[in-house]
DRENDO-1510 file (C-alpha; in Angstrom, 1 decimal, always signed):
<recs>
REC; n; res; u; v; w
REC; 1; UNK; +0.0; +0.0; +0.0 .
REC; 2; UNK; +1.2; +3.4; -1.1 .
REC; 3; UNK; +0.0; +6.6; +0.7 .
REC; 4; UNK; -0.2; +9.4; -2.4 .
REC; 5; UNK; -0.2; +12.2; +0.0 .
REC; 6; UNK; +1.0; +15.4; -1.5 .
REC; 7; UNK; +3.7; +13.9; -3.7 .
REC; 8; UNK; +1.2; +11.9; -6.2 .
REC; 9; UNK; +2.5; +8.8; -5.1 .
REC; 10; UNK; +0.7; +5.7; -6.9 .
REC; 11; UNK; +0.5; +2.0; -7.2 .
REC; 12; UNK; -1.9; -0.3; -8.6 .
REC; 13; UNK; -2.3; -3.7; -9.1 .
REC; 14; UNK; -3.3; -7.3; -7.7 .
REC; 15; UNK; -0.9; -7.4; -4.4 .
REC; 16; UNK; -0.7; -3.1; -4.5 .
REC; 17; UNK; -2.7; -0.1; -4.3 .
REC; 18; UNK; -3.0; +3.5; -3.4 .
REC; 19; UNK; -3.9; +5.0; +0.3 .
REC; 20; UNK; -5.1; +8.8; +0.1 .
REC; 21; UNK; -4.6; +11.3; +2.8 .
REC; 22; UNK; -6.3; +8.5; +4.7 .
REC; 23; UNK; -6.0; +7.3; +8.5 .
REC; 24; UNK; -2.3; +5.8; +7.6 .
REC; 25; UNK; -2.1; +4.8; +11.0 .
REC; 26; UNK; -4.6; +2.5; +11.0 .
REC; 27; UNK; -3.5; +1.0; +8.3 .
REC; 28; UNK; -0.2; -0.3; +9.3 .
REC; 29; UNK; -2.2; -2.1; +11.5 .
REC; 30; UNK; -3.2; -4.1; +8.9 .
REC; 31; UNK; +0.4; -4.8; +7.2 .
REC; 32; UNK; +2.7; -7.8; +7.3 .
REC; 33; UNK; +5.5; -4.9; +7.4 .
REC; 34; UNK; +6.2; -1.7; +6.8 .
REC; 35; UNK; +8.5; +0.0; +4.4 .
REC; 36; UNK; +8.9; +4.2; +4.6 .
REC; 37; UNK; +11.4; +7.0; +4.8 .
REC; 38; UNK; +11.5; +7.6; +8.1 .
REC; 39; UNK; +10.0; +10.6; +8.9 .
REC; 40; UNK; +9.4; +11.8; +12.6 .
REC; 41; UNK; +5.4; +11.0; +11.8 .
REC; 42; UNK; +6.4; +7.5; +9.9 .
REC; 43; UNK; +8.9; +6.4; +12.4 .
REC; 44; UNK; +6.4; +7.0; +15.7 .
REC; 45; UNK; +3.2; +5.3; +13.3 .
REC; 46; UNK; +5.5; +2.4; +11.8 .
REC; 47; UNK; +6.5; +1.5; +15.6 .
REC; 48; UNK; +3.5; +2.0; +17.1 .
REC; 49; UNK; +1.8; -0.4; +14.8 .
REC; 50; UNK; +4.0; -3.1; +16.1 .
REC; 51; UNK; +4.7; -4.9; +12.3 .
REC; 52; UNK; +8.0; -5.5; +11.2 .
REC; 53; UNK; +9.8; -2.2; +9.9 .
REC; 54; UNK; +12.5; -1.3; +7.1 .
REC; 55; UNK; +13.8; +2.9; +6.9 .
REC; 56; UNK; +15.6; +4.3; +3.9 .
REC; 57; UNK; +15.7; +8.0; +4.5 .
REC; 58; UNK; +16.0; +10.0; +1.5 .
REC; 59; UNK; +16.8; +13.6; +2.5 .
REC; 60; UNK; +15.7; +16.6; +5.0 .
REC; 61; UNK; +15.7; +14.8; +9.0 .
REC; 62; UNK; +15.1; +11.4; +7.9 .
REC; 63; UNK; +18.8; +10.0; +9.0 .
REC; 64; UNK; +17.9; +11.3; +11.9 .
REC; 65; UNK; +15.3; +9.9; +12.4 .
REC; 66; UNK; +16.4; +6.6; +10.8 .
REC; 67; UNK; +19.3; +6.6; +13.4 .
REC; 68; UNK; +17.0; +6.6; +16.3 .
REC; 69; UNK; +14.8; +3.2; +16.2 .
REC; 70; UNK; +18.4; +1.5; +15.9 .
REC; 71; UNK; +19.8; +2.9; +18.8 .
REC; 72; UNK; +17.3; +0.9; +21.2 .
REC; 73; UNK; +17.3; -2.4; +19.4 .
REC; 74; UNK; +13.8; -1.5; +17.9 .
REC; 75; UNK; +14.7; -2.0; +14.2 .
REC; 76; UNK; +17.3; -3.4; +12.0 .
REC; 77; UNK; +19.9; -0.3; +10.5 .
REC; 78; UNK; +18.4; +1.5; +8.0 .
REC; 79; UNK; +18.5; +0.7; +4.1 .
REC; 80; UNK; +20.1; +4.0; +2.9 .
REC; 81; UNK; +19.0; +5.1; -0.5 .
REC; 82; UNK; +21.2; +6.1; -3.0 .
REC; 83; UNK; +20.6; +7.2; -6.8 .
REC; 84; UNK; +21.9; +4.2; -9.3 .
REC; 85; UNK; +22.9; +5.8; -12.6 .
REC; 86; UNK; +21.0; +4.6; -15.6 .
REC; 87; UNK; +22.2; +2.2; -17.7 .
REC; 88; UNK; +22.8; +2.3; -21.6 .
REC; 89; UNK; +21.8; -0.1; -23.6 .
</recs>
């Protein structure tokens, strides 16, 4: 499940789909895991919902707040993205 939010997000399919501006947080109740970039509001949620969790911050406070769930055991290191360069055929 993506939530579009502001940016647009989308995904759509059989095992996929698209969450509004929606109650998010009870949704993650409902998830086998949870995947997100570790905002302040993602990180409480994600934790709160109890369901395995995976952070990749992308930019602004998000390795801060990826570095925080770590440092008490809560959740494995985060994933941290990086920008692969395109590949010519």
């Amino acid at each position: 499940m993506v939530q579009s939010s502001s940016a647009g997000l989308a995904a759509e399919g059989d095992d996929a789909g698209t969450d509004g501006d929606g109650a998010a947080h009870l949704l993650l109740l409902r998830l086998a895991a949870v995947v997100h970039h570790t905002g302040a509001w993602a990180t409480a949620a994600a934790l709160r919902a109890g369901v395995p969790v995976v952070t990749v911050p992308v930019t602004a406070d998000q390795p801060f707040w990826a570095g925080r769930p770590p440092a008490i055991d809560a959740v494995p290191d985060p994933v941290h993205h990086r920008r692969t360069a395109r590949r010519r055929a």
